[in-house]
C-alpha positions in Angstrom: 100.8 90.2 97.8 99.2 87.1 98.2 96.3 87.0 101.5 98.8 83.7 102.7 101.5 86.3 102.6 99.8 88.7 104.5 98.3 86.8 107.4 102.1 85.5 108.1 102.9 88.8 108.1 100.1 90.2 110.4 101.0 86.9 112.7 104.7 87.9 112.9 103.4 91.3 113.7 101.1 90.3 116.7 103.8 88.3 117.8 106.2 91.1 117.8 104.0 93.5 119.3 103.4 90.5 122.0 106.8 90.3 122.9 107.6 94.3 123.2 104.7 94.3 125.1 105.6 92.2 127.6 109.2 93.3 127.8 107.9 96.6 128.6 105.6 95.3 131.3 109.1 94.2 132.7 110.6 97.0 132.0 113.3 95.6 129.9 112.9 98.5 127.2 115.5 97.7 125.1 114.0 94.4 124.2 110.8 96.2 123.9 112.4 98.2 121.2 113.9 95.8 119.6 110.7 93.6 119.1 109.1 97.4 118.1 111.9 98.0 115.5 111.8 94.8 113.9 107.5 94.8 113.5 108.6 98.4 111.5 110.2 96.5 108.7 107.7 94.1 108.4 104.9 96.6 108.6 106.6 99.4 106.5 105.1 98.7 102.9 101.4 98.8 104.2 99.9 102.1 105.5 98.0 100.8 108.7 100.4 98.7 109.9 102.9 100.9 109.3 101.4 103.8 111.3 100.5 101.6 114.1 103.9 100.5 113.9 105.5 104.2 114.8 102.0 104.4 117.4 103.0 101.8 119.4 106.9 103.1 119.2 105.4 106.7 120.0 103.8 105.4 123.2 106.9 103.6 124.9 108.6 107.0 124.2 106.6 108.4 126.3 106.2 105.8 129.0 110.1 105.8 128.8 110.2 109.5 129.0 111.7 109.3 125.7 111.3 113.1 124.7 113.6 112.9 122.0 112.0 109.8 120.6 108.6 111.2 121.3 109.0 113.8 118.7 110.8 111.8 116.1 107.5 109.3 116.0 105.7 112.0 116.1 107.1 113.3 112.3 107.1 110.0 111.4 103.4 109.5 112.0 102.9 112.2 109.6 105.7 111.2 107.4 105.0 107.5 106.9 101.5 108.2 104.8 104.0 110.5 102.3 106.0 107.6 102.0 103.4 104.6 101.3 101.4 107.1 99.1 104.9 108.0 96.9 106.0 104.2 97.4 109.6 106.3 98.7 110.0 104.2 101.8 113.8 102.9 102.8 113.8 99.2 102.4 114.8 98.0 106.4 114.6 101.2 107.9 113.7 100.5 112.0 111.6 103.1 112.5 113.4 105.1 115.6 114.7 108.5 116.0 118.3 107.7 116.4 118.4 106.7 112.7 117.7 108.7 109.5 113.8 108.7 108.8 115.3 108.0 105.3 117.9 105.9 105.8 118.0 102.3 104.2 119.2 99.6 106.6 119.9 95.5 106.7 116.9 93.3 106.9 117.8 89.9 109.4 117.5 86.4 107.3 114.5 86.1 109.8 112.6 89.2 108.2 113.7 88.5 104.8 112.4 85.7 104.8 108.8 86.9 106.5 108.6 89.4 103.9 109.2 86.9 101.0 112.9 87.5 100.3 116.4 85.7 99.9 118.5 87.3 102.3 121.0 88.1 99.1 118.0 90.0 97.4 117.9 91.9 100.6 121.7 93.1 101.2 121.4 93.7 96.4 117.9 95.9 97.5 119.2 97.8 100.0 122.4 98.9 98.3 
């Protein structure tokens, strides 16, 4: 990966970490999540960012009260170094608890496109 590639990347993810941020503040947690799910899949295939991805999701479980959610970070923060060592990470996954920790998911155009994909090599991928 190219260091163009990843500085768009790390932008996107400052900007997505921005926004749940500030959707938090205002407690509008479902946007928060959202913007929290979709810096996941962009951070997923690189260990730091990956593990501060399921951090920052850890702590609005908790500021939510999230107990359920709490936990499920939890393994994943423990999980996630398994899966970047082994290179056994589900392509799209959104990093929550209400989803398989091994599930493969869509990616949006948007994210495709972030991560240096066609949106058809996405959907082909992830099948």
């Amino acid at each position: 990966m190219d260091s163009g590639a990843i500085s768009s990347r790390d932008a996107f993810l400052a900007e997505e970490y921005r926004r749940a941020a500030k959707a938090s503040d205002e407690q509008n947690f479902e946007e928060a999540w959202h913007h929290l799910e979709r810096a996941h899949v962009v951070a997923q295939d690189r260990l730091g960012p990956h593990c501060v991805s399921h951090w920052r999701m850890l702590q609005l479980a908790r500021k939510t009260h999230d107990w359920r959610e709490v936990r499920g970070q939890i393994f994943r923060l423990f999980l996630a170094p398994i899966g970047n060592i082994t290179g056994r990470l589900p392509i799209g996954n959104n990093g929550r608890s209400n989803v398989s920790a091994f599930a493969r998911m869509d990616i949006e155009p948007e994210i495709s496109r972030v991560l240096g994909q066609s949106p058809a090599q996405n959907i082909r991928e992830s099948k």
